[in-house]
Steps between C-alpha positions, in 0.01 A plus 500: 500500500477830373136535490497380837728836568274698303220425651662538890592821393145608390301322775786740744442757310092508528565426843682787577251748298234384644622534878724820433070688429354347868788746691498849616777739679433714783720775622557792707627705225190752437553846485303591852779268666805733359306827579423384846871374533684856358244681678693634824767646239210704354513683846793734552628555889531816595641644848331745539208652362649815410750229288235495265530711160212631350113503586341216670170363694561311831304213470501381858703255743582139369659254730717177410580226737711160546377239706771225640255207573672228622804501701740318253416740191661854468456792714300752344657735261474897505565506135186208405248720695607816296483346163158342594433868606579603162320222290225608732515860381548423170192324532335877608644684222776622657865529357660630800532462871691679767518200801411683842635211734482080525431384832524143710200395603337212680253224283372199611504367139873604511808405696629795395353787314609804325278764330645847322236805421569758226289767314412457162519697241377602119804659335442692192744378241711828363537518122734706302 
C-alpha cells in the first residue's frame, strides 16, 4: 500500500516536471509598452506659447483625433484626440505642445469625428 503511494507520487511528480518545461508565457509587459503608455505625460500643455519658460525649438504641428465608428459606441472624445496628439509628439521629440484648436469634421470611416492640432515643441530643461 505504501509503495503503491510512493510510487503515484513519483510517477505525478515526473509528470508534472516534465510538462511544467513544454510551456511558455507571453505578455504585454515590455518596457516599449509602458513608454508608449506614459508617453502623453512626457508632453507638458501649455496655453500659450509665450507660457513656455526658457529656450525652445518649435518642432512643427501634430494633430490627434477620435473616431466614433459605429453608432452604438461612444462619441468621440476631445480629450482622446489630444493625448494621441501628445503620444504623437512624444514620438517627434517633443516635450511640449501649445493646442491651437480641435475641430468637427466629416469622415466616411467615422460617424462622428473629432481631430485637435497643436504646435510642438523642444523645451530645454532648466537646471540649477
Amino acid at each position: 500500500m505504501k509503495i503503491k503511494q510512493i510510487s503515484l507520487s513519483i510517477s505525478l511528480l515526473g509528470t508534472i516536471v516534465g510538462c511544467s518545461s513544454s510551456y511558455s508565457i507571453k505578455t504585454n509587459m515590455d518596457k516599449e509598452n509602458f513608454t508608449e503608455y506614459f508617453a502623453p505625460s512626457k508632453v507638458n500643455i501649455y496655453e500659450r506659447e509665450s507660457d513656455i519658460n526658457g529656450r525652445f525649438k518649435t518642432l512643427g504641428l501634430v494633430e490627434g483625433e477620435d473616431c466614433q465608428l459605429k453608432a452604438h459606441l461612444a462619441e468621440p472624445d476631445r480629450i482622446i484626440a489630444r493625448t494621441q496628439a501628445r503620444s504623437k509628439a512624444y514620438k517627434l521629440g517633443a516635450n511640449g505642445i501649445v493646442f491651437t484648436g480641435c475641430a468637427t469634421i466629416q469622415s466616411q470611416q467615422c460617424i462622428a469625428q473629432i481631430v485637435c492640432y497643436g504646435q510642438m515643441y523642444q523645451i530645454e530643461k532648466i537646471t540649477k
